[in-house]
Z-matrix of the N, CA and C atoms (Angstrom, degrees):
N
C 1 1.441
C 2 1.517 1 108.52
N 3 1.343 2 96.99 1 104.66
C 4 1.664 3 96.14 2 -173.33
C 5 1.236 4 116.40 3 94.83
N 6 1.660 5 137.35 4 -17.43
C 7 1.470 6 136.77 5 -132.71
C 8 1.857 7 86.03 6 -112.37
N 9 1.067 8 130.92 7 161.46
C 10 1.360 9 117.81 8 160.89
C 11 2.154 10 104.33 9 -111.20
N 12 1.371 11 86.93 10 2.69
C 13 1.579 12 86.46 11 -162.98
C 14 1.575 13 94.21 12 -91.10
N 15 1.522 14 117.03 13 -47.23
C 16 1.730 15 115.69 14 168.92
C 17 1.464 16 118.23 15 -124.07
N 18 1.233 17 94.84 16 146.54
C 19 1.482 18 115.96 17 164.05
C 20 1.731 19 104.97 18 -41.70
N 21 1.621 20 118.86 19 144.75
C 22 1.263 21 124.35 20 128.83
C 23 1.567 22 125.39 21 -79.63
N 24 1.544 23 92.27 22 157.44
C 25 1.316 24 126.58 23 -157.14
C 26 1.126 25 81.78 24 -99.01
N 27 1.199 26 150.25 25 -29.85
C 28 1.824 27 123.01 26 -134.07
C 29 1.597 28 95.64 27 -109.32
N 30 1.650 29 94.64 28 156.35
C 31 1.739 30 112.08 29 -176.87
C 32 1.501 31 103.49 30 -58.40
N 33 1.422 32 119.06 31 168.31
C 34 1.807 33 116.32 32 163.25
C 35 1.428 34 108.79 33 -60.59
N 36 1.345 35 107.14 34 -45.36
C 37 1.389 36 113.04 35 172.04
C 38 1.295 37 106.57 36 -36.57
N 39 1.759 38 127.87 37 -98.78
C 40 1.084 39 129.97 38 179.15
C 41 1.259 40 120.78 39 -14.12
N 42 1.505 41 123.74 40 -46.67
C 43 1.400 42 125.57 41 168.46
C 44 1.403 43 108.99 42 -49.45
N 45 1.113 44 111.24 43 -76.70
C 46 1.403 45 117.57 44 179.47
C 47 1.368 46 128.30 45 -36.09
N 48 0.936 47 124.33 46 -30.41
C 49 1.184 48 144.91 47 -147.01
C 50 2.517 49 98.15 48 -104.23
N 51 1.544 50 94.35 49 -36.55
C 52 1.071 51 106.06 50 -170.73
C 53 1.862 52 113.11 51 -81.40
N 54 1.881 53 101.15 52 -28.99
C 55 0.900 54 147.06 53 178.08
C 56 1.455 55 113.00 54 -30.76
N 57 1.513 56 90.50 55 -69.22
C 58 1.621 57 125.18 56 -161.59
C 59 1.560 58 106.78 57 -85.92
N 60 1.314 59 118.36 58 -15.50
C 61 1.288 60 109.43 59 168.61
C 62 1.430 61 125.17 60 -53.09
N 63 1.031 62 119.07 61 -7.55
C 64 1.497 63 112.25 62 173.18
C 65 2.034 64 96.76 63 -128.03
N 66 1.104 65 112.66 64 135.25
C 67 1.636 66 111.67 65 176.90
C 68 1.087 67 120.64 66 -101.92
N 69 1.716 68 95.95 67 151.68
C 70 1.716 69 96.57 68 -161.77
C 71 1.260 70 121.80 69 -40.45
N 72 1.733 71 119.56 70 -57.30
C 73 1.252 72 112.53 71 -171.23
C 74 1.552 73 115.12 72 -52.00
N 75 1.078 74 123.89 73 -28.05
C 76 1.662 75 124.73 74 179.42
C 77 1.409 76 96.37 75 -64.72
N 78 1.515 77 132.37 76 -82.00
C 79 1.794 78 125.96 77 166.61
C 80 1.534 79 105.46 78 -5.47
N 81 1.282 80 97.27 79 -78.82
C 82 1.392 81 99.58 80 -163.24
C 83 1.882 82 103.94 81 -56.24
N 84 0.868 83 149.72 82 17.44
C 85 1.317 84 140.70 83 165.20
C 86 1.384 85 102.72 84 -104.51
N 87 1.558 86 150.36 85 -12.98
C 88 1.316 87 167.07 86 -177.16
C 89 1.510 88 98.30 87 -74.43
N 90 1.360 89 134.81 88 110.65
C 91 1.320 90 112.49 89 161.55
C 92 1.471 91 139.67 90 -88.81
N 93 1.085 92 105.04 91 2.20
C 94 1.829 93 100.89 92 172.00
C 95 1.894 94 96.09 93 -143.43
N 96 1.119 95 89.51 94 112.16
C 97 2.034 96 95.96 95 147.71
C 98 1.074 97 118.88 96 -97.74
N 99 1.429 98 106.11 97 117.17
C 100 1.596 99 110.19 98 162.73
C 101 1.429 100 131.48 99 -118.36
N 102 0.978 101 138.31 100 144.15
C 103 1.235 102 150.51 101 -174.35
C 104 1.097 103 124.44 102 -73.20
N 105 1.112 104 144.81 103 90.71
C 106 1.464 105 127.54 104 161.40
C 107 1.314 106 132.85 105 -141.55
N 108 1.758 107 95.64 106 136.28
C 109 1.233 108 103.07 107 -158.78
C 110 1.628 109 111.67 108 -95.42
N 111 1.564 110 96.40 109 174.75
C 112 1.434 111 102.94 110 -174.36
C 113 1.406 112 112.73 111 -68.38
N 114 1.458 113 110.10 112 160.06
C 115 1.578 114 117.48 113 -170.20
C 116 1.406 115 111.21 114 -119.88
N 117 1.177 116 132.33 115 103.48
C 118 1.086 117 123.06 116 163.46
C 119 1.710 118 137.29 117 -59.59
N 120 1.606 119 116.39 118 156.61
C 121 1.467 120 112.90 119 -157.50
C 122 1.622 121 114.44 120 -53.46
N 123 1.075 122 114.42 121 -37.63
C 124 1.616 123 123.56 122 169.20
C 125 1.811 124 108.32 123 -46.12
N 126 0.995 125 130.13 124 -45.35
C 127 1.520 126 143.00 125 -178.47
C 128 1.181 127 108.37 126 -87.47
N 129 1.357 128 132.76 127 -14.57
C 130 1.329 129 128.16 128 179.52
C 131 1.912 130 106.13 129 -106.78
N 132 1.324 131 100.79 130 -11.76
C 133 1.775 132 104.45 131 -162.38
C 134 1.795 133 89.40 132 -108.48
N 135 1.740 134 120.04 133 -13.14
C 136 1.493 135 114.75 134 -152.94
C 137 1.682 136 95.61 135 -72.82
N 138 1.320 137 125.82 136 165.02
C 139 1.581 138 113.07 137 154.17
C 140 1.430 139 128.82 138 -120.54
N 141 1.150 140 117.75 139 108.90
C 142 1.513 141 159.60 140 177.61
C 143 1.466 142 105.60 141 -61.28
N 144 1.576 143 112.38 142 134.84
C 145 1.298 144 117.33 143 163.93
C 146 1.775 145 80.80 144 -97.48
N 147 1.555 146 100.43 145 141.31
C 148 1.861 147 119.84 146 165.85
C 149 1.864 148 105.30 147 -157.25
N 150 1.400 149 94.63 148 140.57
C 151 1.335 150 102.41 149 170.29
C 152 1.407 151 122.50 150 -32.24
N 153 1.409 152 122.79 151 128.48
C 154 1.571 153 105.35 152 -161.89
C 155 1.671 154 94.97 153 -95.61
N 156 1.904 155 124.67 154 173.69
C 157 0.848 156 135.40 155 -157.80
C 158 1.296 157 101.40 156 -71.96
N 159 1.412 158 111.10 157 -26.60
C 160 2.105 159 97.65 158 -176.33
C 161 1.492 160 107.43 159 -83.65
N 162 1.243 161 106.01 160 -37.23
C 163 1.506 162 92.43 161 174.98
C 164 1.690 163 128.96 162 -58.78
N 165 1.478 164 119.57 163 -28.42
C 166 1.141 165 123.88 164 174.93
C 167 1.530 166 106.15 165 -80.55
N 168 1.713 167 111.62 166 -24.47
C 169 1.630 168 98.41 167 175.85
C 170 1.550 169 115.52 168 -70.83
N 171 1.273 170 113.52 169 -12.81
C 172 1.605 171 124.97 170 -171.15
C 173 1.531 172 100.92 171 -66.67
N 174 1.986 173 95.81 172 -70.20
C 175 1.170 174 101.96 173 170.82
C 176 1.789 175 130.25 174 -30.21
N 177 0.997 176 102.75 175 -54.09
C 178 1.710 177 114.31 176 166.99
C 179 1.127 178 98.65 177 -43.16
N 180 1.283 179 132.25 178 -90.64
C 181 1.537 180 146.47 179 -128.40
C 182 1.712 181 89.71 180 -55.69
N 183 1.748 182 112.16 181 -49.59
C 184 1.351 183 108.48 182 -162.06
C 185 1.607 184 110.09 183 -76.76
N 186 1.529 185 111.47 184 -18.49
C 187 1.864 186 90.82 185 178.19
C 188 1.619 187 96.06 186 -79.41
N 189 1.335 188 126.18 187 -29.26
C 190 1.287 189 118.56 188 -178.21
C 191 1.378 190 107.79 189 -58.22
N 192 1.343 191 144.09 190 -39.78
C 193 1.688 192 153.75 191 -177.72
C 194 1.807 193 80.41 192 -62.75
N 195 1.109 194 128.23 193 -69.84
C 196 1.477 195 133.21 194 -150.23
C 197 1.486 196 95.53 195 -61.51
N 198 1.328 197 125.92 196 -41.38
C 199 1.992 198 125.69 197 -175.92
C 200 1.662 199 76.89 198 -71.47
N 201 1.099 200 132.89 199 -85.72
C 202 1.333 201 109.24 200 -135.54
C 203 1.627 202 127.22 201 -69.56
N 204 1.519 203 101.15 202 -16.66
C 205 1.730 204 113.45 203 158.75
C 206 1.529 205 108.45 204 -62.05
N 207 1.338 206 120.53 205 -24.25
C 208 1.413 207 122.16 206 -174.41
C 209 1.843 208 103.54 207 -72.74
N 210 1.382 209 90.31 208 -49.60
C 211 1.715 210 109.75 209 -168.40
C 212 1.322 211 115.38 210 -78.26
N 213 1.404 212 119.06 211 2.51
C 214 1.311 213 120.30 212 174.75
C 215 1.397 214 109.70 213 -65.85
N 216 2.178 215 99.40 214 120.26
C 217 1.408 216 111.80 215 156.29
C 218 1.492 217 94.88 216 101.01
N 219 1.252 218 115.31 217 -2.23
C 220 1.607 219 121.28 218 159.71
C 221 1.463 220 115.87 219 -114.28
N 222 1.154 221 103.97 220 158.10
C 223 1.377 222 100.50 221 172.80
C 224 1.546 223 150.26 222 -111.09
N 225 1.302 224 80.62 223 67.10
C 226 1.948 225 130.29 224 177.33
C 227 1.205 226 111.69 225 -135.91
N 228 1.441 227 98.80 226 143.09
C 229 1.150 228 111.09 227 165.18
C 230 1.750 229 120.73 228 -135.46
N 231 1.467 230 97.48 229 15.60
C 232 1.792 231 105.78 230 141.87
C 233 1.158 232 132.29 231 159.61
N 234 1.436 233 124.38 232 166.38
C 235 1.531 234 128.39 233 -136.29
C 236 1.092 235 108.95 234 -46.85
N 237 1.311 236 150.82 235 -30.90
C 238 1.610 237 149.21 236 -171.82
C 239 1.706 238 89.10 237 -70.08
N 240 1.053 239 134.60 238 -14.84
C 241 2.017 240 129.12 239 -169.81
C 242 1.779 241 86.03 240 -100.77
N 243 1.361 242 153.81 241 -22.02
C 244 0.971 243 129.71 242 -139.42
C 245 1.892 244 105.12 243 -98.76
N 246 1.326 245 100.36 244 113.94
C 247 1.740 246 116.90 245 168.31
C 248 1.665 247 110.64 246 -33.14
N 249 1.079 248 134.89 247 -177.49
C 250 1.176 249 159.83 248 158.50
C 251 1.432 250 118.49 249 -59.93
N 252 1.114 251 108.04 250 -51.98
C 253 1.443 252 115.52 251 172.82
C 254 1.797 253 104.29 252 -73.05
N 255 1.053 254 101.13 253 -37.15
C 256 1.833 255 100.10 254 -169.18
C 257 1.718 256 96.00 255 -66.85
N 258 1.284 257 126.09 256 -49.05
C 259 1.287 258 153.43 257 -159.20
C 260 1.910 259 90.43 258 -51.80
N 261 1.441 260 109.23 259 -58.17
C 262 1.288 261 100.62 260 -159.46
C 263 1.488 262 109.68 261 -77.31
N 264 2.224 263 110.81 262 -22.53
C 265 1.279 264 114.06 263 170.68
C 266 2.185 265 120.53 264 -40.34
N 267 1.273 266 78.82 265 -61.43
C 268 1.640 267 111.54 266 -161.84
C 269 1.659 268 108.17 267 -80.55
N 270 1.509 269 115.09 268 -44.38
C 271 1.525 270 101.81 269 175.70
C 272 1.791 271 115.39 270 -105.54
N 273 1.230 272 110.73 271 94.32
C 274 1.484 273 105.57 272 176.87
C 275 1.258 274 115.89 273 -95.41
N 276 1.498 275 121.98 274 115.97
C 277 1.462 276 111.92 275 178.54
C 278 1.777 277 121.26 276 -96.76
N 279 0.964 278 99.69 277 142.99
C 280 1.590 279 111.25 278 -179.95
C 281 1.441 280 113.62 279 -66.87
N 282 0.873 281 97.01 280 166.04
C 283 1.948 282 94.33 281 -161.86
C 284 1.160 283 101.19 282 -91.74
N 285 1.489 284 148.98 283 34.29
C 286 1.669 285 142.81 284 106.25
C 287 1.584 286 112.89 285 -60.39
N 288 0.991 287 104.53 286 -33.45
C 289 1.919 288 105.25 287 -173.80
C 290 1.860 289 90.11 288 -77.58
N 291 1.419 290 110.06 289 -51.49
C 292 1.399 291 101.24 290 -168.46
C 293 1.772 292 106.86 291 -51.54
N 294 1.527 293 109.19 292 -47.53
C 295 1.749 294 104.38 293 -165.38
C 296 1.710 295 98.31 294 -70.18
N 297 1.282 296 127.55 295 -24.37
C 298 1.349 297 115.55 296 175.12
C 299 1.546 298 112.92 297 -79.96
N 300 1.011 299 132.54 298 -16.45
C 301 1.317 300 142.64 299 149.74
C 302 1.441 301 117.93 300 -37.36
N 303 1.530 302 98.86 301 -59.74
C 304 1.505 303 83.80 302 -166.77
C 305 1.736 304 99.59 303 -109.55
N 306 1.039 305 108.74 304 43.65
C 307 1.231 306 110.56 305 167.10
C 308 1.338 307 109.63 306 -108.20
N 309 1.455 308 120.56 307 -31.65
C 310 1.417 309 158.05 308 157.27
C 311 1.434 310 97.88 309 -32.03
N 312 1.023 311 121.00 310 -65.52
C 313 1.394 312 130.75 311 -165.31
C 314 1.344 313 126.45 312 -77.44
N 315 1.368 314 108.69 313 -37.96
C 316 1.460 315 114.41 314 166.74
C 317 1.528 316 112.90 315 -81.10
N 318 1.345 317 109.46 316 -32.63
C 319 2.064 318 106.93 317 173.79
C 320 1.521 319 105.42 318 -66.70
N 321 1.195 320 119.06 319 -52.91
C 322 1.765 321 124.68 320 -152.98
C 323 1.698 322 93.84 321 -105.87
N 324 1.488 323 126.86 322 20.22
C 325 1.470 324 100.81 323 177.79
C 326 1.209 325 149.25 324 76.13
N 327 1.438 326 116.39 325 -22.40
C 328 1.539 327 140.55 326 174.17
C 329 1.356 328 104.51 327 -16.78
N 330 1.705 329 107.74 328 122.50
C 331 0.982 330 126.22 329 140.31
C 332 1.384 331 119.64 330 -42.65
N 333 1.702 332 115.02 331 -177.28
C 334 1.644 333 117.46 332 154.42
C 335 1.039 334 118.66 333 -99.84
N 336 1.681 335 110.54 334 -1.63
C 337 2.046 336 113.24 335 167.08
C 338 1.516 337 87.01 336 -85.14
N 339 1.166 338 127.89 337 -51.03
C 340 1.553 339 125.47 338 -141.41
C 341 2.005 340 90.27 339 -68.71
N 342 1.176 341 113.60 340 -56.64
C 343 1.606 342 121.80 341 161.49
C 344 1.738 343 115.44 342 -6.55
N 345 1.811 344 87.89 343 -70.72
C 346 1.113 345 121.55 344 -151.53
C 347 2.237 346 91.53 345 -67.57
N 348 1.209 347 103.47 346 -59.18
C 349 1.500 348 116.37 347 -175.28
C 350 1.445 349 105.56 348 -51.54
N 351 1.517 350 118.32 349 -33.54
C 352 1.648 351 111.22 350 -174.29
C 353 1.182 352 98.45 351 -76.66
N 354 1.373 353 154.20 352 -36.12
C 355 1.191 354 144.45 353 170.28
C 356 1.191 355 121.09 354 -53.72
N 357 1.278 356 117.92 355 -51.89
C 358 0.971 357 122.44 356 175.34
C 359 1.323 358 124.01 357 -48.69
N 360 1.459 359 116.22 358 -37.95
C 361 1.473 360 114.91 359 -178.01
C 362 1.574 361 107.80 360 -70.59
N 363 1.674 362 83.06 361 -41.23
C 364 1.917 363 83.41 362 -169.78
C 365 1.672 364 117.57 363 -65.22
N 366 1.552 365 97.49 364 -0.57
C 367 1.672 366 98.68 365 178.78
C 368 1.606 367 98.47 366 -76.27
N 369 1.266 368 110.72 367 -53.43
C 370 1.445 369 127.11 368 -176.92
C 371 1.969 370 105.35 369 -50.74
N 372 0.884 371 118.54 370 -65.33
C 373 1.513 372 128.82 371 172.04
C 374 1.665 373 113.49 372 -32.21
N 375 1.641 374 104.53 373 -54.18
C 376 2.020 375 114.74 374 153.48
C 377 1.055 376 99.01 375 -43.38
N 378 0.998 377 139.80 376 -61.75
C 379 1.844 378 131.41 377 -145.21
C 380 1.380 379 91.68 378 -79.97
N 381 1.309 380 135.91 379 -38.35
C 382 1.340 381 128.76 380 -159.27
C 383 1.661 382 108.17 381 -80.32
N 384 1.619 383 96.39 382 -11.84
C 385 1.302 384 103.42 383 174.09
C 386 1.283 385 129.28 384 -114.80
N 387 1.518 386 91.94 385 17.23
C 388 1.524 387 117.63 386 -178.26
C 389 1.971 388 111.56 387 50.30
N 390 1.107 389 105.64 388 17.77
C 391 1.554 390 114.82 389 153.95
C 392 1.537 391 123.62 390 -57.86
N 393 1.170 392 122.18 391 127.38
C 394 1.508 393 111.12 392 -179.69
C 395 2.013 394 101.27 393 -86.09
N 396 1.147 395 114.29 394 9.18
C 397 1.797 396 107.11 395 -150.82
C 398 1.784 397 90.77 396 -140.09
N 399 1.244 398 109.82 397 125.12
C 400 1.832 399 100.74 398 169.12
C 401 1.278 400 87.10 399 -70.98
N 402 1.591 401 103.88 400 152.17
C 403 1.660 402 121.72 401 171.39
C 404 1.637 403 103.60 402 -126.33
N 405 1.317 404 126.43 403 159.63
C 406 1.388 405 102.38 404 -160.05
C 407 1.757 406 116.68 405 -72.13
N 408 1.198 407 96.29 406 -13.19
C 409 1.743 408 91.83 407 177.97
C 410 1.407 409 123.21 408 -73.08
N 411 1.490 410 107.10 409 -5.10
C 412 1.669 411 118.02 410 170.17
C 413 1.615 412 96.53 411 -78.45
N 414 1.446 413 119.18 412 -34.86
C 415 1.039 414 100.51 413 -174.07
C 416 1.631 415 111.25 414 -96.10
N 417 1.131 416 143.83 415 -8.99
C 418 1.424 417 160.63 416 161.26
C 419 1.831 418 96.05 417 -60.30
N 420 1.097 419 125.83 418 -34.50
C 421 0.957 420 123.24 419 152.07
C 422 1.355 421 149.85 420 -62.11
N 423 1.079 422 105.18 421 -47.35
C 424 1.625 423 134.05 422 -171.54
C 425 1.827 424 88.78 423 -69.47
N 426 1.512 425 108.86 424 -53.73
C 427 1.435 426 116.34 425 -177.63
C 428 1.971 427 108.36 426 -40.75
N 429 1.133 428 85.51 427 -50.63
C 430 1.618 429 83.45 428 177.44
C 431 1.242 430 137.09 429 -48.50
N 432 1.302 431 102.49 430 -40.21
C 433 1.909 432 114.42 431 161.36
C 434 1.435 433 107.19 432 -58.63
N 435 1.382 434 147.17 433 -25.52
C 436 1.305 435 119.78 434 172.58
C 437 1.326 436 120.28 435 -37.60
N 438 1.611 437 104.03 436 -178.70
C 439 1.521 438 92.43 437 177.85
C 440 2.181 439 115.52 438 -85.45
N 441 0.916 440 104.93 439 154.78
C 442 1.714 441 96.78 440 -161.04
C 443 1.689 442 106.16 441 -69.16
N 444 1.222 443 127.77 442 -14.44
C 445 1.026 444 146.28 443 168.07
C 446 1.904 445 106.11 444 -52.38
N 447 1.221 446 111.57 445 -24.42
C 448 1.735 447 105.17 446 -144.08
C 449 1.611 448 78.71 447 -127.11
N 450 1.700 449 124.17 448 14.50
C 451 1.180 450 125.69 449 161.66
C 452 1.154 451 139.08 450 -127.99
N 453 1.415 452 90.52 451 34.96
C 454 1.631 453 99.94 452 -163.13
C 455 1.027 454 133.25 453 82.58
N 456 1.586 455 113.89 454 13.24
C 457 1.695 456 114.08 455 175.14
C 458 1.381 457 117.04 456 -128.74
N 459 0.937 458 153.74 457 167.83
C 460 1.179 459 148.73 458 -130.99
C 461 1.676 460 86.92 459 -140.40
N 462 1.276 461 125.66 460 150.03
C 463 1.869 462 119.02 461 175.56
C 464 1.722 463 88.93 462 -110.62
Protein backbone atom coordinates (compact mmCIF):
# COMPACT_ATOMS: atom_id res chain seq x y z
CA UNK A 1 0.00 0.00 0.00
CA UNK A 2 1.83 2.79 -1.32
CA UNK A 3 5.21 0.64 -1.60
CA UNK A 4 6.40 0.31 -5.28
CA UNK A 5 8.73 -2.53 -4.08
CA UNK A 6 5.51 -4.84 -2.68
CA UNK A 7 2.23 -5.56 -3.29
CA UNK A 8 -0.50 -5.08 -0.51
CA UNK A 9 -2.08 -7.74 1.15
CA UNK A 10 -5.13 -6.02 2.43
CA UNK A 11 -8.94 -6.59 1.28
CA UNK A 12 -10.68 -3.30 -0.52
CA UNK A 13 -12.56 -3.48 2.44
CA UNK A 14 -9.65 -3.17 4.78
CA UNK A 15 -8.62 -0.33 2.61
CA UNK A 16 -11.64 1.24 2.91
CA UNK A 17 -12.30 0.78 6.00
CA UNK A 18 -8.66 2.30 7.02
CA UNK A 19 -9.50 5.06 4.56
CA UNK A 20 -12.39 6.59 6.25
CA UNK A 21 -10.85 7.05 9.45
CA UNK A 22 -10.33 10.46 8.95
CA UNK A 23 -13.54 12.35 6.99
CA UNK A 24 -13.62 14.13 4.07
CA UNK A 25 -14.55 17.37 5.38
CA UNK A 26 -11.55 17.15 7.90
CA UNK A 27 -9.08 16.18 4.51
CA UNK A 28 -10.52 18.70 2.87
CA UNK A 29 -9.46 21.38 5.55
CA UNK A 30 -5.55 20.04 5.10
CA UNK A 31 -4.03 21.95 2.32
CA UNK A 32 -1.44 20.02 0.56
CA UNK A 33 -1.18 16.04 0.39
CA UNK A 34 1.81 14.79 -0.56
CA UNK A 35 3.11 11.64 -1.32
CA UNK A 36 6.13 10.26 -0.63
CA UNK A 37 7.51 7.37 -1.36
CA UNK A 38 10.20 5.25 -0.09
CA UNK A 39 13.72 5.56 -1.49
CA UNK A 40 15.81 3.02 -2.03
CA UNK A 41 19.78 2.83 -1.15
CA UNK A 42 20.81 3.46 -4.81
CA UNK A 43 18.63 6.91 -4.72
CA UNK A 44 19.69 7.85 -1.48
CA UNK A 45 23.72 7.06 -2.07
CA UNK A 46 23.25 8.46 -6.13
CA UNK A 47 24.73 12.17 -6.59
CA UNK A 48 22.30 14.68 -7.80
CA UNK A 49 22.70 18.22 -8.76
CA UNK A 50 19.32 19.84 -6.53
CA UNK A 51 18.60 23.26 -5.50
CA UNK A 52 20.67 23.77 -2.47
CA UNK A 53 19.02 24.70 1.02
CA UNK A 54 20.01 28.51 0.91
CA UNK A 55 18.82 29.07 -2.23
CA UNK A 56 15.31 27.74 -1.53
CA UNK A 57 15.60 29.60 1.93
CA UNK A 58 16.10 32.88 -0.15
CA UNK A 59 13.41 31.91 -2.29
CA UNK A 60 11.14 31.68 0.86
CA UNK A 61 12.20 34.68 2.63
CA UNK A 62 11.30 36.74 -0.68
CA UNK A 63 7.61 35.39 -1.38
CA UNK A 64 7.26 35.85 2.37
CA UNK A 65 8.61 39.87 1.93
CA UNK A 66 6.09 39.79 -1.23
CA UNK A 67 2.77 38.35 1.24
CA UNK A 68 3.52 40.80 3.66
CA UNK A 69 4.10 43.94 1.21
CA UNK A 70 0.89 42.49 -0.24
CA UNK A 71 -0.82 42.39 3.34
CA UNK A 72 0.12 45.65 4.37
CA UNK A 73 -2.62 47.41 6.59
CA UNK A 74 -4.61 44.16 6.83
CA UNK A 75 -4.57 41.83 9.14
CA UNK A 76 -2.59 39.04 7.50
CA UNK A 77 0.31 38.41 6.85
CA UNK A 78 -0.21 35.48 4.29
CA UNK A 79 -2.05 33.76 1.66
CA UNK A 80 -3.23 30.69 3.73
CA UNK A 81 -5.13 33.92 6.19
CA UNK A 82 -6.76 35.42 3.04
CA UNK A 83 -10.94 35.66 3.26
CA UNK A 84 -12.99 35.46 0.19
CA UNK A 85 -13.16 38.84 -0.41
CA UNK A 86 -9.25 39.19 -0.03
CA UNK A 87 -8.98 35.99 -2.34
CA UNK A 88 -10.70 37.65 -5.30
CA UNK A 89 -8.58 41.11 -4.47
CA UNK A 90 -5.07 39.40 -4.62
CA UNK A 91 -5.57 36.14 -6.73
CA UNK A 92 -6.88 36.95 -10.24
CA UNK A 93 -6.73 34.20 -12.62
CA UNK A 94 -6.47 34.54 -16.32
CA UNK A 95 -8.81 32.77 -18.29
CA UNK A 96 -6.49 29.51 -18.80
CA UNK A 97 -6.35 29.23 -14.94
CA UNK A 98 -10.13 30.13 -14.99
CA UNK A 99 -11.07 27.11 -17.75
CA UNK A 100 -8.70 24.80 -15.71
CA UNK A 101 -10.49 25.78 -12.72
CA UNK A 102 -13.55 24.85 -13.57
CA UNK A 103 -12.73 21.91 -15.16
CA UNK A 104 -11.09 21.13 -11.80
CA UNK A 105 -14.20 21.33 -10.21
CA UNK A 106 -16.53 19.46 -12.08
CA UNK A 107 -13.77 16.32 -12.57
CA UNK A 108 -12.38 16.28 -8.83
CA UNK A 109 -15.61 17.62 -7.01
CA UNK A 110 -14.38 20.82 -5.43
CA UNK A 111 -15.74 22.15 -2.68
CA UNK A 112 -15.75 26.16 -2.20
CA UNK A 113 -12.89 25.64 0.58
CA UNK A 114 -11.24 23.04 -1.63
CA UNK A 115 -11.66 25.96 -4.68
CA UNK A 116 -10.79 28.44 -2.37
CA UNK A 117 -7.32 26.45 -0.93
CA UNK A 118 -6.11 25.72 -4.64
CA UNK A 119 -5.74 29.27 -5.17
CA UNK A 120 -4.46 29.93 -2.53
CA UNK A 121 -1.57 27.70 -2.88
CA UNK A 122 -1.16 28.61 -6.41
CA UNK A 123 -0.88 32.28 -5.18
CA UNK A 124 1.90 31.07 -2.90
CA UNK A 125 3.61 28.81 -5.73
CA UNK A 126 3.74 32.67 -7.90
CA UNK A 127 5.62 34.05 -5.14
CA UNK A 128 7.93 31.15 -5.05
CA UNK A 129 8.40 31.99 -8.51
CA UNK A 130 8.54 35.42 -7.94
CA UNK A 131 5.55 35.87 -10.48
CA UNK A 132 3.30 38.68 -9.59
CA UNK A 133 0.14 36.77 -11.70
CA UNK A 134 -1.02 32.89 -11.08
CA UNK A 135 -0.43 31.39 -14.55
CA UNK A 136 -2.23 28.20 -15.00
CA UNK A 137 0.64 25.88 -14.18
CA UNK A 138 0.69 27.38 -10.59
CA UNK A 139 -2.54 26.22 -10.63
CA UNK A 140 -2.01 22.66 -12.49
CA UNK A 141 0.16 22.48 -9.76
CA UNK A 142 -1.35 23.52 -6.71
CA UNK A 143 -4.10 20.84 -8.06
CA UNK A 144 -1.65 18.21 -7.35
CA UNK A 145 -1.40 18.66 -3.63
CA UNK A 146 -4.98 17.62 -3.20
CA UNK A 147 -5.48 14.60 -1.63
CA UNK A 148 -4.65 11.72 -4.46
CA UNK A 149 -7.77 10.04 -3.63
CA UNK A 150 -9.99 13.16 -4.95
CA UNK A 151 -7.89 12.60 -8.31
CA UNK A 152 -8.52 9.69 -9.52
CA UNK A 153 -6.23 7.50 -7.68
CA UNK A 154 -6.89 5.21 -5.29
CA UNK A 155 -4.08 5.42 -1.97
Amino acid sequence: FGDETRNCTCSPGAITRYQKRISGPILDRIDMHITVPLSGVSKLTEKYQSESSRLIQKRVQQAREKQLKRFKGLKITSNAEMNNKQLKQFCDLDQQSILLMKQAITKLNLSARAFHRVVKIARTIADLEGSDHIKSNHIAEALQYRPQEAIGFSI
